[in-house]
KEBABA-988989 format. One record per residue (C-alpha): residue number from 1; residue in three letters; chain; x, y, z. Coordinates in steps of 0.25 Angstrom, whole numbers, plus 5000, padded with zeros to 4 digits. Last residue first. Layout:
SITE   resi   resn   chain      x      y      z
SITE    NUM    ALA       A      X      Y      Z
...
This chain:
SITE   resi   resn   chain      x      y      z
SITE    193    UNK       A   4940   5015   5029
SITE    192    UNK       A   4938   5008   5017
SITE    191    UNK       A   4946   4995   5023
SITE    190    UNK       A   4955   4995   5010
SITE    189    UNK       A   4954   5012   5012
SITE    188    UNK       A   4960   5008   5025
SITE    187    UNK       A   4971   4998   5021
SITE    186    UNK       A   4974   5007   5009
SITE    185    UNK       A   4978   5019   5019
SITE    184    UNK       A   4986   5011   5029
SITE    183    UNK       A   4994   5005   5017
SITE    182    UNK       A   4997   5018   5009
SITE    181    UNK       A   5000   5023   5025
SITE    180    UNK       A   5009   5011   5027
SITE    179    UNK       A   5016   5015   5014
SITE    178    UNK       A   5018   5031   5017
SITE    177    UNK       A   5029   5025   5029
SITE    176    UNK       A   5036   5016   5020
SITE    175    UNK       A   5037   5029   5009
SITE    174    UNK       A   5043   5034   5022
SITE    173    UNK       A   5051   5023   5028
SITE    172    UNK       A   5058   5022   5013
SITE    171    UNK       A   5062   5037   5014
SITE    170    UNK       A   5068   5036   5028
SITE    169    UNK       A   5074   5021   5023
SITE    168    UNK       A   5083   5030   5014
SITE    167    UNK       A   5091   5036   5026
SITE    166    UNK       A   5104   5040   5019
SITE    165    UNK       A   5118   5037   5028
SITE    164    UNK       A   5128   5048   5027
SITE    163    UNK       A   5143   5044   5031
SITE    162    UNK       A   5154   5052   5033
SITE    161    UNK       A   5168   5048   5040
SITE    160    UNK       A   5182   5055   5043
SITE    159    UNK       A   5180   5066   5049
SITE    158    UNK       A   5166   5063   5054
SITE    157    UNK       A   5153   5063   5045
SITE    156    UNK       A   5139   5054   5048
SITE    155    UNK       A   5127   5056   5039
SITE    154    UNK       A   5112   5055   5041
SITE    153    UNK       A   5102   5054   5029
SITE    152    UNK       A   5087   5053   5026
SITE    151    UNK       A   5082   5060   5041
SITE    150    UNK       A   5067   5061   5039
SITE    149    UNK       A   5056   5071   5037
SITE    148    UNK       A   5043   5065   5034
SITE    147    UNK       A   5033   5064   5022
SITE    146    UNK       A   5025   5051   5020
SITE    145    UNK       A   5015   5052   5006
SITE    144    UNK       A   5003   5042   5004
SITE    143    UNK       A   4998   5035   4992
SITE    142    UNK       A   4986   5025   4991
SITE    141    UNK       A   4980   5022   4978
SITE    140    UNK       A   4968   5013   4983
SITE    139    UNK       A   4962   5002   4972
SITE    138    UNK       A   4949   4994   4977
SITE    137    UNK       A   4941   4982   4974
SITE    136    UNK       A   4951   4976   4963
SITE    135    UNK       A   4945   4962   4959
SITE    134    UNK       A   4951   4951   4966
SITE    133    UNK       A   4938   4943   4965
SITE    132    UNK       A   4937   4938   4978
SITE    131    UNK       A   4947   4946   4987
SITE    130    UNK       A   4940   4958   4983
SITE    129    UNK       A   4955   4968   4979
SITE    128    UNK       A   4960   4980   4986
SITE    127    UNK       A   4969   4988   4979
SITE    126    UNK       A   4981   4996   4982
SITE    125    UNK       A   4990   5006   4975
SITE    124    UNK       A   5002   5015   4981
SITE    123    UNK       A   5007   5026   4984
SITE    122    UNK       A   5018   5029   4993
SITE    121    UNK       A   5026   5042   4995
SITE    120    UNK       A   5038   5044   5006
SITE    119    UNK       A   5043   5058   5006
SITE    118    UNK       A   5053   5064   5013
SITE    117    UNK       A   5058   5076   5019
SITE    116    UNK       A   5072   5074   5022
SITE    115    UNK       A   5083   5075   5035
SITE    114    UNK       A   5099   5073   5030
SITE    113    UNK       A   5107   5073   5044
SITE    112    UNK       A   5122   5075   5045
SITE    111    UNK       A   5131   5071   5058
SITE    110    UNK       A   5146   5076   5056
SITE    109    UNK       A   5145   5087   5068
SITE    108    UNK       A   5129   5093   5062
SITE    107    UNK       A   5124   5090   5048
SITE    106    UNK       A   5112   5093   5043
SITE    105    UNK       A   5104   5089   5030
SITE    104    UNK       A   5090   5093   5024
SITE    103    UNK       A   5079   5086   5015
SITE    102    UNK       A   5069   5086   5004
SITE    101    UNK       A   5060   5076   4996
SITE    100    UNK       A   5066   5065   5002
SITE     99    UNK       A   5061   5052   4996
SITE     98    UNK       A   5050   5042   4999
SITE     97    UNK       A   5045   5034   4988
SITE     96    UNK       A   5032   5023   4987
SITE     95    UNK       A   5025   5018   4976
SITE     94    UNK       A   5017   5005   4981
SITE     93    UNK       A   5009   4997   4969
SITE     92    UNK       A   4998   4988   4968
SITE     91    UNK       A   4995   4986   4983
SITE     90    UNK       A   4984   4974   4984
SITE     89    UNK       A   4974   4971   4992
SITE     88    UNK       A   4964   4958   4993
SITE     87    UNK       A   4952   4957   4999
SITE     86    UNK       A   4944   4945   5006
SITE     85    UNK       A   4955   4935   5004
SITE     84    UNK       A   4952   4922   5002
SITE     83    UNK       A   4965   4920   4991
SITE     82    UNK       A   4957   4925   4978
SITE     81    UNK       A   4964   4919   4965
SITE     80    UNK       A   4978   4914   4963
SITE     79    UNK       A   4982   4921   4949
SITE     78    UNK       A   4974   4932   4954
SITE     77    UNK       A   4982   4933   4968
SITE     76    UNK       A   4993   4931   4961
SITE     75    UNK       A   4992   4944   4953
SITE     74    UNK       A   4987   4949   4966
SITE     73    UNK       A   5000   4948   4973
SITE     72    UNK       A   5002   4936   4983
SITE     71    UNK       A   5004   4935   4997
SITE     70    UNK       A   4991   4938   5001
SITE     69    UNK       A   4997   4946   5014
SITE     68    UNK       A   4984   4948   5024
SITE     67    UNK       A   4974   4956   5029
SITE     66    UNK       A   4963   4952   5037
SITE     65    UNK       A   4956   4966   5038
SITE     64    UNK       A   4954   4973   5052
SITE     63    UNK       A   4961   4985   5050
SITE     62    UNK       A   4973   4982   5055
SITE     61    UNK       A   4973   4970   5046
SITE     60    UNK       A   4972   4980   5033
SITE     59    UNK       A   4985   4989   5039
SITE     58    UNK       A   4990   4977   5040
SITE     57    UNK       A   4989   4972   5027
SITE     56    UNK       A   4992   4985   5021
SITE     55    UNK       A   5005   4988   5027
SITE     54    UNK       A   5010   4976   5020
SITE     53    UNK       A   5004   4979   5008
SITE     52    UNK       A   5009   4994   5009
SITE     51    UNK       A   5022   4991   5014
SITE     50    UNK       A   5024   4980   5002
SITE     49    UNK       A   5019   4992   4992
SITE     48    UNK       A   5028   5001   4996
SITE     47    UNK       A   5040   4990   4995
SITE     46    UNK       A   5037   4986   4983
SITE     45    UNK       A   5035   5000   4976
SITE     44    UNK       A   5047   5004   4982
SITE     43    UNK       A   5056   4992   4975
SITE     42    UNK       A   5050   4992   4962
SITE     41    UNK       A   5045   4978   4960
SITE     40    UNK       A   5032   4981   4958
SITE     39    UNK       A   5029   4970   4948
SITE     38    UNK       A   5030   4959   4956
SITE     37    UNK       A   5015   4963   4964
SITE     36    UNK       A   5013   4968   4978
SITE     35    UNK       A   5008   4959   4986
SITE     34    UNK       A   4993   4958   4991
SITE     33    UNK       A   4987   4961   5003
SITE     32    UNK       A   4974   4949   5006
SITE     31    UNK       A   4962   4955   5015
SITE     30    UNK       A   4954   4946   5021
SITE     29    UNK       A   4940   4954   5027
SITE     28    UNK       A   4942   4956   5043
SITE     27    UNK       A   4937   4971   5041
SITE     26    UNK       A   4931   4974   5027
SITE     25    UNK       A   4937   4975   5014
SITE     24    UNK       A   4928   4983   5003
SITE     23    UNK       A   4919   4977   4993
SITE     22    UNK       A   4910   4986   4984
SITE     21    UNK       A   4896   4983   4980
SITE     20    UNK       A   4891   4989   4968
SITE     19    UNK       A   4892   4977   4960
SITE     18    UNK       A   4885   4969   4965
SITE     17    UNK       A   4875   4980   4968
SITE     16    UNK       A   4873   4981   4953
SITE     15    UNK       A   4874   4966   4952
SITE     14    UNK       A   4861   4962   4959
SITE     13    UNK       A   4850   4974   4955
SITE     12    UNK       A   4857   4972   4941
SITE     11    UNK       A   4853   4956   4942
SITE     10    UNK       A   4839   4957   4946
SITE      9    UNK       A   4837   4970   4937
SITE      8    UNK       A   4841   4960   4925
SITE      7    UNK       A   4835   4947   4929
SITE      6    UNK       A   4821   4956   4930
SITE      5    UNK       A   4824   4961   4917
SITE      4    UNK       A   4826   4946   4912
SITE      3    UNK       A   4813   4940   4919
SITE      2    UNK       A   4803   4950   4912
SITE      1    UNK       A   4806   4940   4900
């Protein structure tokens, strides 16, 4: 009977620490970026969470991790079981939005020139997964704001001609712009640095 409570401090003095230790990526570790799932199909979202995955694999390899494109989302990667990856990320959502919030025009001999503040806003959500078990080691929301003022329109008038082209790819380079830094920023708390 003295047998069962030394069995029982035995195996607390094991599991405690067990559980206590935390797993984090370490330089030359594999690992896997994941795609974003089907069900964000709203356009911007997409395409925020493209550049941050993209951006995040190599921000990962610059800093020394053997980071790669798993090609799969994680529901596959469930239905499929761990590929030999070390790690696994995965960007759950992207928001990103970059409009004018104020801006000016002038006009000199036929030439106009709109000039606005604006705005380009991305958040987004990334977790980092043990490439064993694919339990969720780590969630990091991430956001960053890009301000700049930029040209967002020219137009051309003669006597008998007026054209005005917008510039919406000004706004899309600045929400593009606060995307890397969402990706810099989750590949260095990733390497808890």
């Amino acid at each position: 009977m003295r047998m069962k409570p030394l069995i029982l401090i035995v195996a607390s003095a094991i599991a405690i620490p067990a559980f206590a230790i935390q797993v984090t990526p370490r330089p030359g570790d594999r690992i896997g970026v994941l795609r974003i799932s089907e069900r964000f199909d709203y356009g911007a979202q997409r395409r925020v969470a493209n550049i941050v995955q993209n951006d995040l694999r190599r921000e990962l390899q610059n800093l020394g991790f053997d980071a790669f494109d798993a090609r799969m989302t994680y529901d596959q990667l469930l239905h499929s079981g761990p590929q030999g990856a070390d790690f696994y990320v995965e960007v759950i959502s992207g928001y990103g939005t970059g409009r004018p919030i104020g801006g000016a025009g002038a006009a000199v001999d036929g030439i106009a020139v709109e000039v606005a503040v604006v705005v380009g806003r991305v958040a987004a959500e990334v977790r980092l997964y043990d490439g064993r078990t694919l339990n969720i080691i780590e969630s990091y929301d991430l956001h960053r704001d890009n301000t700049a003022v930029v040209p967002t329109g020219i137009g051309i008038a003669g006597r008998s001609i007026w054209a005005a082209i917008m510039l919406p790819f000004v706004q899309y380079s600045q929400y593009r712009s606060a995307a890397h830094e969402v990706a810099h920023q989750a590949a260095l708390r990733i390497a808890a640095q």
